[in-house]
C-alpha positions as a printed Julia matrix, in Angstrom:
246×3 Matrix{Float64}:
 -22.03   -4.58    0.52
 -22.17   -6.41   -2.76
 -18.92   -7.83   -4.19
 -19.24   -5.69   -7.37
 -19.69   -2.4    -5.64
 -16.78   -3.86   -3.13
 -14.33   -4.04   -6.19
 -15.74   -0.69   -7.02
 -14.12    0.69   -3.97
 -10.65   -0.81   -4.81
 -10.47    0.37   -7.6
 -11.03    4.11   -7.27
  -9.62    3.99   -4.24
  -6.49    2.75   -5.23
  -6.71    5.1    -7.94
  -7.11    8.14   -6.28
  -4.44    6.86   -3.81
  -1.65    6.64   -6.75
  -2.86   10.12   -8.15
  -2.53   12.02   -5.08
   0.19   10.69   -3.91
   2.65   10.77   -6.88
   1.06   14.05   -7.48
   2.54   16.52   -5.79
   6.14   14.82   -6.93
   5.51   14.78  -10.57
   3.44   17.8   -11.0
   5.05   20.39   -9.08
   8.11   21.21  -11.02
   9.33   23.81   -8.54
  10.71   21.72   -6.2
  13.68   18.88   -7.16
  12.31   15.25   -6.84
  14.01   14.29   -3.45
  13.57   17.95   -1.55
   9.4    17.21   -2.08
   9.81   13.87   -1.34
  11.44   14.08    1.85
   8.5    14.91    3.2
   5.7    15.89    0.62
   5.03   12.41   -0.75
   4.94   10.4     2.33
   2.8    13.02    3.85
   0.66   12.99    0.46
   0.1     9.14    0.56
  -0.83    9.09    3.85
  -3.75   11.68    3.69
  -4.87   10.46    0.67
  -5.03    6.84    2.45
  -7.16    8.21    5.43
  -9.54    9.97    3.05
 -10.17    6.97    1.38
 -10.74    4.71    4.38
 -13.22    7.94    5.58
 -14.49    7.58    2.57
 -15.17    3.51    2.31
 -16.06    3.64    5.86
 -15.34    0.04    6.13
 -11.22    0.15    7.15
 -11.99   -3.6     8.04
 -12.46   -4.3     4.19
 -11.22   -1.62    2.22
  -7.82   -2.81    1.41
  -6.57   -0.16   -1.46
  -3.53   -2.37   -1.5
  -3.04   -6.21   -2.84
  -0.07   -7.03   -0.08
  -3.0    -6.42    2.66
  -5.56   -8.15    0.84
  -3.26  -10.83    0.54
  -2.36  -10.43    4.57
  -6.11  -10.76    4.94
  -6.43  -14.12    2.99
  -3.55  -15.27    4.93
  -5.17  -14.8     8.29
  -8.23  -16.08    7.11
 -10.0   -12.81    7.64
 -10.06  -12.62    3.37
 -12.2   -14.86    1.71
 -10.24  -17.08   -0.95
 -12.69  -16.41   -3.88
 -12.55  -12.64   -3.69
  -8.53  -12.8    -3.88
  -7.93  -12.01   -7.29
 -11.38  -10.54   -8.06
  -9.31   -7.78   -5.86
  -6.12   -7.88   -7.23
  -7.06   -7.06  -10.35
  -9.16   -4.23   -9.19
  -6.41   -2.8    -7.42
  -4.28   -3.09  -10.2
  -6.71   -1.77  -12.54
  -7.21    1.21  -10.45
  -3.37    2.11   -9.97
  -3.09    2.05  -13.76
  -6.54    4.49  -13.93
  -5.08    6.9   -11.47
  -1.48    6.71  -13.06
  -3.2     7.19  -16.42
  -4.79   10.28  -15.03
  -1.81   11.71  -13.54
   0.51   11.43  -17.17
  -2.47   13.01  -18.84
  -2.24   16.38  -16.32
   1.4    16.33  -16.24
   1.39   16.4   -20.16
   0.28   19.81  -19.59
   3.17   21.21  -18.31
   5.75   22.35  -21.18
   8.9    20.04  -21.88
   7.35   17.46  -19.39
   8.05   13.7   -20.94
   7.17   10.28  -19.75
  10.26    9.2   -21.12
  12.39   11.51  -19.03
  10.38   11.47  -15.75
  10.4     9.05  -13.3
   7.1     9.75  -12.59
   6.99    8.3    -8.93
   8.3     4.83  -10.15
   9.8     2.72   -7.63
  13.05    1.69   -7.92
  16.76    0.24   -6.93
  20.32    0.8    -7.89
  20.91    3.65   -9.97
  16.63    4.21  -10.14
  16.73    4.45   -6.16
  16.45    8.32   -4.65
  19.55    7.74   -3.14
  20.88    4.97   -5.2
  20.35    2.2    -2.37
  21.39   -1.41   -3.45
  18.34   -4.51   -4.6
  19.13   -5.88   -0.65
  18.48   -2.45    0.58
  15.57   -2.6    -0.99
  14.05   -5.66   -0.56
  14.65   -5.82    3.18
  13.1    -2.07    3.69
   9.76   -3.19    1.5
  10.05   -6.65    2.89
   9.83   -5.46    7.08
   7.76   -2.5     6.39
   4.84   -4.28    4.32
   5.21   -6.64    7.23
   4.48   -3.51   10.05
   1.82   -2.17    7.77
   0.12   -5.01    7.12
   0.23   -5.81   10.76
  -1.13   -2.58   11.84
  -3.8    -2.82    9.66
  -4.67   -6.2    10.82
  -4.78   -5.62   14.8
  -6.66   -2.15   13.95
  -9.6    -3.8    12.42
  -9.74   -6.33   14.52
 -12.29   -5.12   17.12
 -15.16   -2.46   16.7
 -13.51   -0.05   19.59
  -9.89   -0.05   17.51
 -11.97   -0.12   13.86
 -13.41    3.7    15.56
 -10.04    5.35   14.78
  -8.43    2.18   11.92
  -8.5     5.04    9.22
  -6.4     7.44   11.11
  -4.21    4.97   12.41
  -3.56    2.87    9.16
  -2.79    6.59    7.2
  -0.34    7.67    9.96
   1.32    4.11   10.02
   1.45    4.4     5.93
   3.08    7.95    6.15
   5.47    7.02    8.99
   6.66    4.1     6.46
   6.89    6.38    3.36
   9.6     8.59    5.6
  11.54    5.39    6.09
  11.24    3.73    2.81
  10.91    6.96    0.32
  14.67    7.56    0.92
  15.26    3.59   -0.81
  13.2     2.78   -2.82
  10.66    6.05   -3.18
   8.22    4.39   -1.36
   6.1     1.65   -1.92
   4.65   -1.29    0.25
   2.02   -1.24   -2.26
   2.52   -3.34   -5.47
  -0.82   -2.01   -7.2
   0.89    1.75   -6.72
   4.29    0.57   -8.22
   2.29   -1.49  -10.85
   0.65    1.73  -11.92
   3.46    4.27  -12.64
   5.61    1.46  -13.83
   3.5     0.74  -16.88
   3.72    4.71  -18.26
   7.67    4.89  -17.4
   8.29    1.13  -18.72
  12.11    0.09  -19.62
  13.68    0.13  -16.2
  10.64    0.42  -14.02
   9.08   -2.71  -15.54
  12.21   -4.58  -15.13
  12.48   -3.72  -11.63
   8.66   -4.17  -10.82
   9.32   -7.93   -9.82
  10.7    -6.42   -7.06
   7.5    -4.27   -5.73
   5.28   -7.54   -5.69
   7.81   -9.84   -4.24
   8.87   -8.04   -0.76
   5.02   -6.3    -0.21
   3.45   -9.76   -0.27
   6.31  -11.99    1.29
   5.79   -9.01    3.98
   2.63   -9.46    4.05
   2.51  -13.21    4.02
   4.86  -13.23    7.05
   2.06  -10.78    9.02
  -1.02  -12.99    8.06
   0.52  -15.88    9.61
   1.49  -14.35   12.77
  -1.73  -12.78   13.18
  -3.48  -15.99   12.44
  -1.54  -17.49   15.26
  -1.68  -15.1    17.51
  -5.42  -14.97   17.25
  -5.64  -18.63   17.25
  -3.13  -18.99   20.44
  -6.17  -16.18   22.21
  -9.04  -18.13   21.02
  -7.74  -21.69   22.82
  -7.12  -19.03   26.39
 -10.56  -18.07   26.15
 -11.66  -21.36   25.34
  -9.17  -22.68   28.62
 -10.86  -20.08   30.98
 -14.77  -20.63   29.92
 -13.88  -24.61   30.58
 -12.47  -23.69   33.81
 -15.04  -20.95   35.07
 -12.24  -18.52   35.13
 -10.84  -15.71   33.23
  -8.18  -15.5    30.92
């Protein structure tokens, strides 16, 4: 597939990823913010992640997220020139499906961007639960690490790539449940990006935050990967030069 209809793919997909995901949380005013998202949202962003992998058909490539595109680049599974060509895609996309969102919401009566959180991501007194920064950055830090990992070792060969959709949107939702509860849930700085940039004042000051963990996270799971694979590349290697197996 072409690069251009590659960052095609990011971009709605991250798009539609934001939209349904914060939807169900924003929209449905008859449930409070934290009864939903309990359960709703991570179960939302999770669904909406394997429909887009089903959708891309390629969960070796189709990222939807800039902390595993940089986890790809990092094991050298990414190439370098396509980085930010990405990135910005993602971004772009996030903001799209954000923009979307506001504009539906807008149709509800007494509904205001400046009163909503509007599935923002935050810490401190912005946190579901009012969880401290640490709190926060450890939770995004460790799980953008296991996601990223997962999504790594599940593309790595065509008989685990077979079910890498399923498995990468159960991973994401089984994340959400731990992280919603902190932080409301993010591991995904393009998603945090997105909502951010409609709420602004708080959520843009706390934004650093969402890119910093997800891609130290994700930095941290490149390497490993990288060296795990490279430590199973010199067995093989060993047991070919010695007639054996490994």
């Amino acid at each position: 597939m072409k690069r251009g209809m590659r960052l095609m793919v990011e971009c709605v997909g991250t798009g539609w990823l934001v939209f349904a995901g914060c939807a169900g949380a924003v929209l449905n005013a008859g449930f409070p913010a934290q009864e939903w998202g309990a359960s709703g949202t991570p179960v939302a962003f999770g669904l909406a992640l394997v429909a887009a992998n089903l959708v891309a058909a390629r969960p070796a490539t189709a990222h939807f997220n800039p902390a595993v595109t940089i986890g790809y680049t990092v094991a050298r599974r990414f190439p370098v020139r396509d980085l930010i060509p990405y990135l910005g895609a993602q971004t772009l996309g996030a903001t799209a499906g954000a923009g979307l969102l506001a504009w539906v919401a807008s149709g509800r009566p007494g509904f205001s961007l400046a009163i909503s959180e509007f599935g923002a991501n935050g810490y401190g007194v912005h946190s579901p639960v009012d969880y401290a920064l640490w709190s926060a950055f450890v939770v995004e830090l460790v799980m953008s690490f296991a996601f990223v990992g997962v999504h790594l070792a599940m593309s790595r060969t065509p008989e685990r790539r077979r079910s890498a959709a399923f498995a990468i949107g159960v991973a994401f939702a089984a994340i959400y449940l731990a992280t919603n509860p902190v932080t409301g849930g993010a591991i995904n700085p393009a998603r945090s990006t997105g909502p951010a940039l409609f709420v602004g004042g708080w959520a843009l000051d706390q934004l650093w935050l969402f890119w910093a963990a997800p891609l130290v996270g994700a930095l941290g799971a490149g390497l490993c990967h990288a060296g795990v694979a490279a430590r199973a590349g010199r067995q093989r290697l060993i047991g070919a030069e010695s007639g054996g197996s490994v």
